[in-house]
Every structure is written in C-alpha cells, then in structure tokens.
C-alpha positions as a printed Julia matrix, in Angstrom:
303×3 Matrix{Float64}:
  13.8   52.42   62.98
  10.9   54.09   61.18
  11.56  57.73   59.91
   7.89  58.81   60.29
   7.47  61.98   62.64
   6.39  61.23   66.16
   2.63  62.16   66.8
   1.28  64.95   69.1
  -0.79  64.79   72.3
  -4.54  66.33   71.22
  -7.05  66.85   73.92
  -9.9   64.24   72.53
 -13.25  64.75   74.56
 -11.18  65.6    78.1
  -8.15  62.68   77.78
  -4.75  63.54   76.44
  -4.61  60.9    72.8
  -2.68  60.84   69.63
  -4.78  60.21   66.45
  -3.04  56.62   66.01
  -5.88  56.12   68.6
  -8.7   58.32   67.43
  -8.72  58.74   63.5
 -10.77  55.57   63.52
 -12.99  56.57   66.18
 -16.4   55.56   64.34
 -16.01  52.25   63.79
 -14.72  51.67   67.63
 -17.71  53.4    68.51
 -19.97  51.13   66.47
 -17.86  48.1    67.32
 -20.09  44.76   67.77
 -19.16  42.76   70.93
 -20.0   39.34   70.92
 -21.19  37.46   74.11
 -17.95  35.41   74.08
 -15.6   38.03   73.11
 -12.89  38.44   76.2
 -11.33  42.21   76.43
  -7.83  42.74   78.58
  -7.68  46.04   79.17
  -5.43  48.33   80.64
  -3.53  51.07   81.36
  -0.76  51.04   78.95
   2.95  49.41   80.34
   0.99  48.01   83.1
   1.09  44.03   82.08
  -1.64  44.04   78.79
   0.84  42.1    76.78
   1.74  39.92   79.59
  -1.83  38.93   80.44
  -2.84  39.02   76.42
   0.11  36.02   76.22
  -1.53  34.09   79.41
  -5.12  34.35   78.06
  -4.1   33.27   74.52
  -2.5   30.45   76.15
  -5.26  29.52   78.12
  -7.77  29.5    75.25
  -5.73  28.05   72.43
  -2.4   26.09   73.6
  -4.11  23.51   73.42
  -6.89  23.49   70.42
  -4.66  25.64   68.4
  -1.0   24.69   68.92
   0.15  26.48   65.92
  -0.75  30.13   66.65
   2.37  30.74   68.89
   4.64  29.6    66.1
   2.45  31.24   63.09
   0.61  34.59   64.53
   2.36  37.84   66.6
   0.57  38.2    69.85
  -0.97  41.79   68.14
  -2.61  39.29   65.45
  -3.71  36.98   67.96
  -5.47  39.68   70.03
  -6.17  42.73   67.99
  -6.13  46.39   69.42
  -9.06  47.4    69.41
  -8.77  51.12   69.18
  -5.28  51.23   67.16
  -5.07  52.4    63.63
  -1.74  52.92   62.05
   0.48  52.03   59.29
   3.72  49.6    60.03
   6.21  47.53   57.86
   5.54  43.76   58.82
   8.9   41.47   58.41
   6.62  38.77   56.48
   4.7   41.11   54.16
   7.63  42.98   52.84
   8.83  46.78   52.71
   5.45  47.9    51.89
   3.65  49.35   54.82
   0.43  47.07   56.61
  -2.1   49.44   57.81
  -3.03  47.9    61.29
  -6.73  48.57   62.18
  -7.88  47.17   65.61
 -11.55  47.05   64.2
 -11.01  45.47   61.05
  -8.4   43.02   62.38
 -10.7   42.03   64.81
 -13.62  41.72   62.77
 -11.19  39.13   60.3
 -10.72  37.05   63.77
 -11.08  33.56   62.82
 -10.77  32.29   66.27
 -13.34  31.92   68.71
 -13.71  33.17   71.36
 -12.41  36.62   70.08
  -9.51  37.88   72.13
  -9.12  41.76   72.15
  -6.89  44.21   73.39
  -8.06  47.88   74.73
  -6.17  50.68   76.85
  -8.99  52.74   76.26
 -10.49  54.62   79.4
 -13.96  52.67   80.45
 -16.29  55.59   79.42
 -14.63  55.28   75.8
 -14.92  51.78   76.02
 -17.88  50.36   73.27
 -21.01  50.23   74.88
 -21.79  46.54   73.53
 -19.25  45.07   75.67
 -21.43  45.79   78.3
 -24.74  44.96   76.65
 -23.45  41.68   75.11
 -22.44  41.27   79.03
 -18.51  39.99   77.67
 -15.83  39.16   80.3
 -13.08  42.28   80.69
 -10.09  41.38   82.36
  -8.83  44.61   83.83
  -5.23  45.02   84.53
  -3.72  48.08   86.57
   0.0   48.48   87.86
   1.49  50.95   90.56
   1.58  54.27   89.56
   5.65  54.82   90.21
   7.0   51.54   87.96
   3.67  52.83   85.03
   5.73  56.05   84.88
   9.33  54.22   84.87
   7.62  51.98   82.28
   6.17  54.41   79.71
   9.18  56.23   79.9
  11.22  54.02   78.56
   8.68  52.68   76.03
   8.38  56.11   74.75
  12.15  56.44   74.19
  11.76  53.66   72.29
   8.88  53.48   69.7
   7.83  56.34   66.88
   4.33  55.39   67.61
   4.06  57.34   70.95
   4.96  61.46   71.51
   8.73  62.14   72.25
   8.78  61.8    76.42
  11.7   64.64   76.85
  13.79  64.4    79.77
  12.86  62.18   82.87
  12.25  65.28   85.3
   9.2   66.81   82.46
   8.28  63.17   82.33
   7.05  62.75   85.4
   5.32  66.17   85.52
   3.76  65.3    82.77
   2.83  62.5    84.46
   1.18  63.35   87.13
  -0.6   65.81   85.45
  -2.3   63.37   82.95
  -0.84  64.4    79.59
  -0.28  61.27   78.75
  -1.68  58.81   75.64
  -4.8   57.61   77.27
  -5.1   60.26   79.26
  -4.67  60.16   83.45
  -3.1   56.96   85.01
  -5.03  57.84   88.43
  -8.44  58.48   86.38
  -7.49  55.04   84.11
  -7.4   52.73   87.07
 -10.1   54.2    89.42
 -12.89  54.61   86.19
 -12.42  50.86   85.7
 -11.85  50.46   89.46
 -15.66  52.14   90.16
 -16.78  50.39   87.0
 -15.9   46.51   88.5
 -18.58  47.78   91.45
 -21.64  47.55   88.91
 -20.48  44.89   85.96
 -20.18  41.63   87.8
 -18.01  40.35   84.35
 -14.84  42.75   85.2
 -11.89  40.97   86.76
  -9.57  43.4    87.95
  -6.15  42.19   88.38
  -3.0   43.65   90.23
   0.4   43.33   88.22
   2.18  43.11   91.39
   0.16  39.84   92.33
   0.79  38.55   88.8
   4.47  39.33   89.51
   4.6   37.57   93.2
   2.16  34.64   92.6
   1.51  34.04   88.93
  -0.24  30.39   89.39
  -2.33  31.66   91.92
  -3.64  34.46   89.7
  -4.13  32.43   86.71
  -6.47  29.96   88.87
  -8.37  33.24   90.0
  -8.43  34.18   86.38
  -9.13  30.97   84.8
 -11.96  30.56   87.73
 -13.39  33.85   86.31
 -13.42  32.98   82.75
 -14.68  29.13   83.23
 -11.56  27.3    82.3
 -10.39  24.16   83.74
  -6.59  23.55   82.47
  -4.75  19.89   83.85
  -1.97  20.72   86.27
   0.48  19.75   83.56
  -1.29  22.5    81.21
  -1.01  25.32   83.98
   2.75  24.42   84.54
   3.33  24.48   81.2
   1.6   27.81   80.78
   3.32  29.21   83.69
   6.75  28.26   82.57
   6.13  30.15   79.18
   5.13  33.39   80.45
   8.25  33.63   82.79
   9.83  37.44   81.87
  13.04  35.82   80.45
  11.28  33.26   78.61
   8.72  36.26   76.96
  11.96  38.52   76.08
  13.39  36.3    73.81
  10.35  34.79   72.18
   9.8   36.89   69.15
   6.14  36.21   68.44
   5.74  38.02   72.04
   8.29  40.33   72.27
   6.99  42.91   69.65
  11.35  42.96   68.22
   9.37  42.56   64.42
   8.14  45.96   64.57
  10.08  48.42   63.19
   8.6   51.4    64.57
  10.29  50.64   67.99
  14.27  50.84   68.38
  15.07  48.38   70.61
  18.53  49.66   70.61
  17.15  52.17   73.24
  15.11  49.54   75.35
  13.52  46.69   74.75
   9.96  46.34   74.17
   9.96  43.79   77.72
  12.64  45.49   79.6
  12.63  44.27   83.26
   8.86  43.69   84.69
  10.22  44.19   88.04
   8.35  45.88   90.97
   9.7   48.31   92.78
  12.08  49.51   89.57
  10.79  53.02   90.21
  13.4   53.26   92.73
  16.5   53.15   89.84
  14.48  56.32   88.69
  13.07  59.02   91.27
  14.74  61.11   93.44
  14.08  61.45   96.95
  12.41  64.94   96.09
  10.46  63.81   93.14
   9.19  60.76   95.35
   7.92  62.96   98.71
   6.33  65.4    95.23
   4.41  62.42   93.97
   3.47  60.84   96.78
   1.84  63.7    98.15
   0.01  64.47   94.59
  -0.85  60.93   94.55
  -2.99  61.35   97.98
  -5.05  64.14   96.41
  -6.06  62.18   93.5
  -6.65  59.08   94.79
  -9.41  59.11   97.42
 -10.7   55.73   97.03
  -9.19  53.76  100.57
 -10.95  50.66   98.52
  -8.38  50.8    95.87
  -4.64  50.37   97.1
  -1.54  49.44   95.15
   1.93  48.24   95.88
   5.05  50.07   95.34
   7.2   46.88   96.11
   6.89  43.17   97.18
C-alpha cells in the first residue's frame, strides 16, 4: 500500500476535515454548476459509490457503452471536493494528482456527473442557482459507523480510526472527515424542504427494493429506460456483481489495502450488530435521541 503518512483531523470552519478535502478549497468555492450537472451526495460509506454506478448507468449504458470498460467510476464522476496525489495502474509509478475541480471541469460527457460528501452549507452555491438535480443519499447511523470503520482501516487517505471502542466515541461526537453524521443527514434533510431538485434517498430502501428506487429516481431525473434496460441495470449493480468489477470496486488504488477490507465489503443492513455491544448500543441510542429531534426524519437499523 502507499507509504505516505496518514492525515490529521483539523477543525475547518466548525466540521472535523483533513486537507485532502480542503487545500483546494477556492476553486470548490468558485466551482461553476451547470443547469444539467447531476450531484450524488452523501455522507461518506453510506451508498455514494453505489448510487454514482446506478446513475452512470442510467445516463450512459446506453449512448456510451464503452465507459464501463475504459473509465474508473472516480473518472466517470469526479469528486468534487478531493485533491490528492495517487499512483494510477495505467499511468505508471509516477503519482496522478487527482483534483475534483479540474477533473470535472475536463468532463467530456454531458450531463456532468459529480460526486460530493461535502456538508450542504459547504456545498457551491451555483448548484443551487443553476437549480441542478442533487441526489442525496443517507444510511443508518449504526452500519455508517461499522462502515467507516472498516474503510478507515483500510485506506492511507483517511486518519488512523484506533480501536473500535474510541471509534465510536469518536463517532458520536462528530470528529469525523466531514464532520457530524447526525448534522450531515439532517442539513441536507432540512435543505430537501426548500430546493424542490433534492432527491433524498434511503440506503436501506436501495438495499430492500432497488427497482423500485431506481423508477423513483429515474422519475426524478426525467429518464425513461425499456424494461430490458432497467433489468439490465439492476442486475449490474447487485453487491457481488460490484465487488468483483474492477472499474467499480476502487482495488486499482493503491492507497487502500484491501488486504484489511475491501473497498465493498458487505452492504448489508443491520451489520452493526457483528460490531456493538449491548452497552455501546443502549449508549448510542440514547445519544442518538438528543441529536436527532426531527420525528420527520427516521432511519432503519434493519429490514
């Protein structure tokens, strides 16, 4: 894996980041939106990827065939707010410096696909202006923890996560890249109330009925696929069918060690379960009421 030293939490205007995320923080600021540009934005390890691959699909399986054989899903649908340096298998030893704004502004595609996990008050302000769809996607709190647990184990990109017991501390307290899960989901939650183009999705729907939220998000984004097309989709962004498919599955990226967990580890709900103790799950639970106040916005621990 990548020697480079892990980077450190800094407090950037209130939210816990890393300056992978920040150190570019001009140009994300003064980002252009287009009208047609879609954002799918998230908390991170709650289902970005996933719903990146579906949306990509939706656009382009069938104008643009060859992008799942030629392009990684991060070329496909740029970062937006990333900006880091990584060896690429087709470019060689030498280090690619990976910059969300520049990568996105190279987009020959149209429209532009783009990928944020930014909070919504960081979020560009001409995404609003230029009124551009945002597909929202938020996860339970329990399987985000289990989630970016294991992700941090696993990649040099994100701080060391310590033991499991600090984790979720940590955790619940919001020291986390990106700052609070419980602030993440209910900013974009309260945002949804007053920007009529926000679909917010549920990973735990995506997980029990996946062709049923694909026609809510394709009626959303004013696609029509065949029947044939949406099976077709549906059978390619199956978990086990995304694990092994390496222009999804992130496995040509040497800054994560998937010798400690893979990149798509299980996508399960309910996985929390393998991971809390009865004491750390009455603890969390009864944090979790404080901080979430909003009856409107409810979640499910299992299916």
């Amino acid at each position: 894996m990548d020697p480079r030293p892990r980077p450190e939490l800094i407090d950037f205007h209130g939210v816990s980041m890393t300056r992978n995320f920040t150190q570019n923080w001009e140009d994300i600021q003064n980002f252009q939106a287009r009208p047609d540009d879609v954002l799918i934005a998230s908390y991170p390890k709650a289902g970005n990827t996933w719903l990146c691959y579906i949306t990509d699909l939706l656009y382009f399986s069938q104008t643009a065939p060859e992008r799942e054989q030629t392009l990684q899903i991060y070329q496909r649908i740029p970062h937006l707010e990333a900006s880091f340096e990584f060896v690429m298998p087709d470019k060689g030893p030498t280090p690619t410096l990976f910059n969300g704004t520049d990568m996105i502004n190279n987009l020959p595609s149209s429209p532009r696909l783009i990928k944020t996990h930014l909070p919504v008050q960081f979020l560009p302000k001409t995404f609003f202006e230029q009124n551009c769809k945002i597909i929202y996607i938020s996860r339970n709190a329990k399987d985000s923890v289990v989630s970016y647990f294991h992700m941090e184990r696993m990649t040099v990109l994100l701080p060391e996560p310590g033991d499991w017991r600090s984790y979720v501390q940590r955790f619940m307290e919001g020291k986390m890249v990106f700052g609070s899960w419980y602030d993440h989901v209910s900013g974009w939650w309260k945002k949804k109330q007053t920007y009529p183009q926000l679909h917010y999705m549920f990973y735990e729907d995506l997980v029990q009925d996946t062709g049923r939220e694909i026609d809510k998000l394709c009626f959303f984004l004013g696609l029509s696929p065949s029947a044939e097309e949406k099976e077709r989709i549906i059978s390619k962004v199956q978990f086990d069918e995304m694990k092994t498919n390496n222009m999804v599955n992130m496995s040509s990226l040497r800054t994560m060690d998937f010798t400690v967990s893979s990149f798509i580890r299980k996508g399960k709900v309910g996985d929390w379960k393998n991971h809390f103790t009865v004491a750390q799950n009455k603890e969390f639970d009864e944090d979790y009421k404080k901080k979430m106040k909003d009856p409107t916005l409810v979640f499910h621990t299992e299916i």
